[in-house]
N, C-alpha and C positions, 0 to 999 in steps of 0.2 A: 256358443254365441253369447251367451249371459255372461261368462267372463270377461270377454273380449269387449265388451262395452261397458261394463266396468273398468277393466284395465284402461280403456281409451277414456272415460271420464277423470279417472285421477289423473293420465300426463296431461290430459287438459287443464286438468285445475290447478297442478302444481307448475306448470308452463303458466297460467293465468299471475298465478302467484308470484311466482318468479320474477317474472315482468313488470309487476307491479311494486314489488320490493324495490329491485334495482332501480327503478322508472322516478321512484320517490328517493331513493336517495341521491339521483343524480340532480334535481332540484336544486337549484340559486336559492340559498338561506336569506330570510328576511333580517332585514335591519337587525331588527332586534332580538336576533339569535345571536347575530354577529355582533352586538355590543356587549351582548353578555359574555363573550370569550375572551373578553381584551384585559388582559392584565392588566393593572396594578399601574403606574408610573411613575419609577422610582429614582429618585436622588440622591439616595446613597452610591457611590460609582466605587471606593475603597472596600472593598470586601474587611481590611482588616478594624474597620472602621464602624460597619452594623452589627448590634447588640445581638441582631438577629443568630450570624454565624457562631456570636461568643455561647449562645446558648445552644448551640449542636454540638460544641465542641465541649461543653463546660466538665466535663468530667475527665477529659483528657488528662494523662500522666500529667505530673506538677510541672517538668521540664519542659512540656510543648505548651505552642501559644493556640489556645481553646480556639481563637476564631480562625485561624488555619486550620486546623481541624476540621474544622464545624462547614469549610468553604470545601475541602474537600471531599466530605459528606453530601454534602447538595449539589457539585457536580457530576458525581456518581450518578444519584436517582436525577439527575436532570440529563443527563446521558442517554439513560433507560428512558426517557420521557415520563418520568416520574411517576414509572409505574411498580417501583420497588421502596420497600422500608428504608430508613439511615441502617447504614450498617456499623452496630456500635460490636463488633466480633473480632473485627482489626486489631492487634496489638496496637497498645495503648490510645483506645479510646474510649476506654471505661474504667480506668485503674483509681478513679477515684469514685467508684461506682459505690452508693450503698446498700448496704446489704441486709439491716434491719429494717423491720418495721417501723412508720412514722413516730408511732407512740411508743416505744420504745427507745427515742432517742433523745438525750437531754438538750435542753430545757424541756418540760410540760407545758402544755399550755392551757389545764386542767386546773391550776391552781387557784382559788378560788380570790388570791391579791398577788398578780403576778410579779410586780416590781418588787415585793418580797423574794420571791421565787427567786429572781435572778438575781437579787441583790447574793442570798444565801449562797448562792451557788457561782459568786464571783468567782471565787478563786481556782473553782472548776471550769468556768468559760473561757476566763485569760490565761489557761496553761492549756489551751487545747491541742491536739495530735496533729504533727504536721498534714495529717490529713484532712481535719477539719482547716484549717488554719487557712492551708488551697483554696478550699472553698471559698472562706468568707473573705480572702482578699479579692479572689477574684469576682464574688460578688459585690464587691463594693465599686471596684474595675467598672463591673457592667452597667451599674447603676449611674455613670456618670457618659454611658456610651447611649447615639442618638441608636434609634432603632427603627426596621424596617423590616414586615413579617416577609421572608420570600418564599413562602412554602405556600403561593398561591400556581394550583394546579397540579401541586404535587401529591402522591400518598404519605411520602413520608411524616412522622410524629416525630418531634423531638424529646431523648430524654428529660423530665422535667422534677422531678424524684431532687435530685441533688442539689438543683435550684432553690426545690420550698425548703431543704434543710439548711443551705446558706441563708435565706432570706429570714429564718427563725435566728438562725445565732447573730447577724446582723444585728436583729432588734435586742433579743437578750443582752449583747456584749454593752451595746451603749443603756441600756435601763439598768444596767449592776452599774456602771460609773456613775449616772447621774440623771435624774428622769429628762432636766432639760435636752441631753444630750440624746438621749431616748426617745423624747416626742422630736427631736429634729429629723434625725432617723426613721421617725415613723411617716413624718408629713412626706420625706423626700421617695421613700419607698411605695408611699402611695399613689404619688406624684409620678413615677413613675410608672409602676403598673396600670396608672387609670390609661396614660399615651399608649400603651400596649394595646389596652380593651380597645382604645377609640383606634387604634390604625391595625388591628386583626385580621388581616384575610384571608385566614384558616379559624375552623369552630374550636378546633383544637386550643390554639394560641387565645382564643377569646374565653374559651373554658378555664385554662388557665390560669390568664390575666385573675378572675373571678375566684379561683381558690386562694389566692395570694391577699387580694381587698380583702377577702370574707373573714381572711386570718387576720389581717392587718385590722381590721373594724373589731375582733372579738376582742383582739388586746384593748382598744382605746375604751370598746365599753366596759368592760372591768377596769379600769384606770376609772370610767364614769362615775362608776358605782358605790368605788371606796367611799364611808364615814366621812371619811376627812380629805377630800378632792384637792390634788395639787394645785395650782392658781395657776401655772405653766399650763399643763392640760387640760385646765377647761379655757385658757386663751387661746390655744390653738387648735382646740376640736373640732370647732365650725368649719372654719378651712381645709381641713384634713377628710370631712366628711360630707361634703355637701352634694346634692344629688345629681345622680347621672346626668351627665348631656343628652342631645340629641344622635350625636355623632355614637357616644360611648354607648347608646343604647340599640345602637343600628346592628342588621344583621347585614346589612348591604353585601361587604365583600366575602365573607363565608356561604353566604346562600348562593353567590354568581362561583363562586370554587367549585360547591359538591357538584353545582349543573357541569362546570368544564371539567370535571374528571369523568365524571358519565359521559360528557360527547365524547373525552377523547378517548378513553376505554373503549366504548362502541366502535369506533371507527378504528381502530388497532386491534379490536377482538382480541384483547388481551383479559377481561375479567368475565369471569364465568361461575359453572359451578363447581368449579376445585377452587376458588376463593373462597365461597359460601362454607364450605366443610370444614374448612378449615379455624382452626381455634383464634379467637377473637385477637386483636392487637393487643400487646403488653401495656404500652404506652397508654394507647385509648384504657385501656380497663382501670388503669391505673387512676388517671383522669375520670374517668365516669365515678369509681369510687372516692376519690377526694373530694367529686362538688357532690354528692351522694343523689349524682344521675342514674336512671336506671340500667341496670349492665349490659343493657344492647343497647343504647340511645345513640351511640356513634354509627352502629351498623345499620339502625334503623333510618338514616339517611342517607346508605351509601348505596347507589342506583344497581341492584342485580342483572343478571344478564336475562333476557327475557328466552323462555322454550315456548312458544304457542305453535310448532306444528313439523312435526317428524322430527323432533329434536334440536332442531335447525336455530339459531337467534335471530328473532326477527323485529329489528327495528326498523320504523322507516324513518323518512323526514319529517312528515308528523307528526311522528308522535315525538319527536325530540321539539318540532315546531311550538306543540301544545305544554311542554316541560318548560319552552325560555317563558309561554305566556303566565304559566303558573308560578315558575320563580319570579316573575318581572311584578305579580301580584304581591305574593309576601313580600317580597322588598320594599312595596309600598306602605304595608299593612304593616310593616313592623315599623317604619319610619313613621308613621304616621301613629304608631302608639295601641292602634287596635289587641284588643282584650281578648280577642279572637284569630285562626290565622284563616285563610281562605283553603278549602280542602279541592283537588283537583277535580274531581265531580263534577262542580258545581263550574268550573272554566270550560270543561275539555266539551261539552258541548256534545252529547252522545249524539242525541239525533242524528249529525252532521256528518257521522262516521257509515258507512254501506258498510257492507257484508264483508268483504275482503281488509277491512281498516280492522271492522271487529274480530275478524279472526286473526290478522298480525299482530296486535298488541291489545288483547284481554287484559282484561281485571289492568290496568294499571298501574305500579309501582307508586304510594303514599308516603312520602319520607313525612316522618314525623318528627317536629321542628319545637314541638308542645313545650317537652322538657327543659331545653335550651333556652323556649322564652321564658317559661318560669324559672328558671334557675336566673336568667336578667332580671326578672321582676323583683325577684329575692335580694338578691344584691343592692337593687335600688332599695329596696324598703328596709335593707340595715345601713346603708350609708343615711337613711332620713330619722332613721329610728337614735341612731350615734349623735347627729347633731341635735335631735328634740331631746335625748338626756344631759346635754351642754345646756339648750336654753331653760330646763327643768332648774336647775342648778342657781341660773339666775334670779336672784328677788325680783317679787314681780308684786303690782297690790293687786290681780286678777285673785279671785277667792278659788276658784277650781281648776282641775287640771285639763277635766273635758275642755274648759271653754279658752286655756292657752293652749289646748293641741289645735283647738279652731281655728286661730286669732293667731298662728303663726304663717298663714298662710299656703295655698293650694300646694305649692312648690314641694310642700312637706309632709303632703295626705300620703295615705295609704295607695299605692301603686295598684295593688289587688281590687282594692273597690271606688277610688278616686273621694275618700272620705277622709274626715282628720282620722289620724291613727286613735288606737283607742286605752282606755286609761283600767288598769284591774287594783283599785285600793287594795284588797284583800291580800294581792299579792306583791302591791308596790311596784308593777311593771307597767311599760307600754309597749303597746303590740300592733302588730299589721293579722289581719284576719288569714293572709300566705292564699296559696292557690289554689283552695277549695272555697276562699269567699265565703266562709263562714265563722263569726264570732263564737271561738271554742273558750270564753276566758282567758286567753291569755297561756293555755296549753301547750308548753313547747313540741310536742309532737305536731300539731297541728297550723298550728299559727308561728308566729316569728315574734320573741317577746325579749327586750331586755329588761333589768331592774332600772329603775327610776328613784332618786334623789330628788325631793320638790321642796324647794325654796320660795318661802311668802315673804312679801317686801308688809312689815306692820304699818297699819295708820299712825302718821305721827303725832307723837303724845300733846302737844302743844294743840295739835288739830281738835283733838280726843275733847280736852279742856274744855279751849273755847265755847263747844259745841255745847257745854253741860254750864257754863258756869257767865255765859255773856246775857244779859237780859237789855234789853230795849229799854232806852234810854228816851225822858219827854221835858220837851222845854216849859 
């Protein structure tokens, strides 16, 4: 008899349960689920025409055209409902794949005066292997192509490896001919990249965008730094570095992606845990160690499948309902600048959940968005830290440097603490205190620092005189 009522309490419970799963997900989605699924709205209609496809395809054999490639790559996983990797396996579409390490491959950008570097090593750049050679025209190709991310919704990564090594011999090729030629190159590659960060809607692509600036700013501030500053380069610094937008600092269309791959994975029960087991993405690892993210920081936002009871996934409407109100928060919180992001806890509203809410969807899923924003913040704080060693450079009759990092305005404070950046004489650098908010001197491990060039505008000597040699005069 003790079994038997046992036995009858569990089909009741799992018949309870049952019903209650199915019951919530057959639920009319609110507004604002449903705004968060809507794609993107895009005006590129030429496929061979967005920069987007030229960059799936960019490794493709020299003889095929990269954005065919690249278009037939994303109708693949757009097929599958983009629930599969590109597949770069295909005959010839990796044949200009590389194969060493980053640092490994010339130019350095180690050099402590890089336009030397490249000057020396001209005759090495301009006889390069029809293999490089692929790249950097067609990197130059790309550079003049409009772009538009379409990898919104999908898993797919794109390879991006052979990109950053076209995008270095780019700069190097035109700084061994001539720095003008070099800073034009630099502004228009920037130029590009930042349209990238600001129209992103993959973290990936906005990750990215950000290894490319971060590389692009390390050149211009060693060009800052030399003794003897070109005049070209410190006229076009300012412009080539000036701080994030709003838009470029937005996480808006990557935060509404990770959510629409979680609803649609759930709803296709297509990700589980034979994803989870599985060895991390190439692509993503590659990227997390380029922007020096931590090595899960991609996985750490991508929505696992939830086990809360006899193995079963159990999601409901709710708890996807309480994921649009949480991402619909950080999208606010990050547009709006906040130092902080809002954590799900503090939305989802425990109380509000019965017995049956809390046993279908425990504990949660936290995607962790931390790194990501600090890795923006960073970027912002060496695009302001690049144009504060342009205005350093300028004569100025201010006596200190603290009170010109003041005196140039909010625009140009330290992102980390919303204060002027700050000045290490000892070490001739200016720094942002980085993501721990705290003034380590000027510590590269810790803080964000370049070297600094300070130029005094003297009192003029005629002033000087007067001052000492005019006496008052009586009738």
């Amino acid at each position: 008899m003790k079994h038997l009522v046992i036995a009858l309490v569990l089909i009741w419970a799992v018949f309870q349960l049952s019903s209650y799963i199915w019951s919530s997900k057959g639920q009319s989605p609110s507004p604002l689920f449903t705004r968060l699924l809507e794609p993107p709205q895009y005006r590129l209609t030429n496929p061979s025409e967005n920069g987007y496809f030229y960059l799936l395809g960019f490794a493709a054999e020299a003889t095929l055209d990269p954005a065919k490639v690249g278009q037939e790559m994303w109708l693949e996983i757009t097929s599958a409902r983009g629930r599969g990797e590109f597949d770069y396996e295909k005959p010839g579409r990796s044949n200009l794949q590389i194969q060493l390490p980053i640092e490994q491959i010339p130019p350095s950008w180690d050099s402590e005066n890089l336009v030397s570097e490249f000057r020396n090593r001209r005759g090495r750049i301009q006889t390069l292997s029809d293999h490089e050679r692929t790249l950097l025209t067609r990197y130059e190709r790309w550079l003049a192509m409009p772009f538009e991310d379409m990898g919104f919704g999908h898993h797919g990564t794109p390879r991006f490896a052979e990109v950053f090594v076209a995008h270095r011999l780019y700069l190097a090729d035109g700084f061994s001919r001539q720095t003008t030629l070099g800073m034009q190159r630099l502004k228009q590659d920037m130029r590009m990249w930042r349209n990238v960060l600001r129209d992103a809607t993959t973290i990936a692509t906005k990750v990215m965008a950000q290894i490319v600036i971060t590389d692009d700013l390390r050149l211009l501030s060693n060009l800052l730094s030399q003794p003897a500053v070109d005049q070209t380069v410190l006229a076009m610094a300012s412009n080539i570095a000036s701080p994030l937008t709003a838009a470029e600092a937005s996480f808006h269309w990557p935060l509404r992606h990770q959510f629409t791959l979680g609803v649609h994975e759930d709803e296709s029960g297509t990700f589980g845990a034979e994803k989870q087991s599985q060895s991390l993405n190439p692509q993503e690892q590659w990227l997390a160690g380029m922007a020096r993210l931590p090595d899960q920081a991609f996985h750490q936002i991508s929505h696992p499948r939830r086990h809360s009871f006899l193995g079963i996934p159990l999601q409901t409407r709710e708890t996807w309902e309480m994921y649009a109100t949480y991402y619909d928060a950080m999208i606010h919180a990050t547009e709006a600048g906040q130092s902080t992001l809002p954590k799900i806890h503090e939305l989802a509203g425990a109380a509000r959940h019965g017995f049956l809410e809390n046993l279908v969807s425990p504990n949660s899923f936290e995607p962790d968005w931390d790194p990501f924003q600090h890795q923006l913040r960073e970027t912002d704080a060496r695009l302001r830290l690049a144009s504060l060693q342009a205005v350093l450079q300028r004569p100025s009759a201010q006596n200190t440097v603290p009170n010109r990092l003041a005196q140039v305005g909010s625009g140009y404070y330290d992102p980390f603490s919303g204060l002027p950046m700050l000045w290490s004489p000892t070490q001739q650098k200016i720094y942002s205190v980085g993501k721990d908010r705290y003034d380590d001197g000027g510590d590269p491990i810790f803080d964000i620092s370049v070297p600094a060039i300070v130029s005094h505008k003297p009192a003029p000597k005629e002033s000087r005189a007067s001052t000492t040699t005019r006496r008052p005069t009586h009738r």
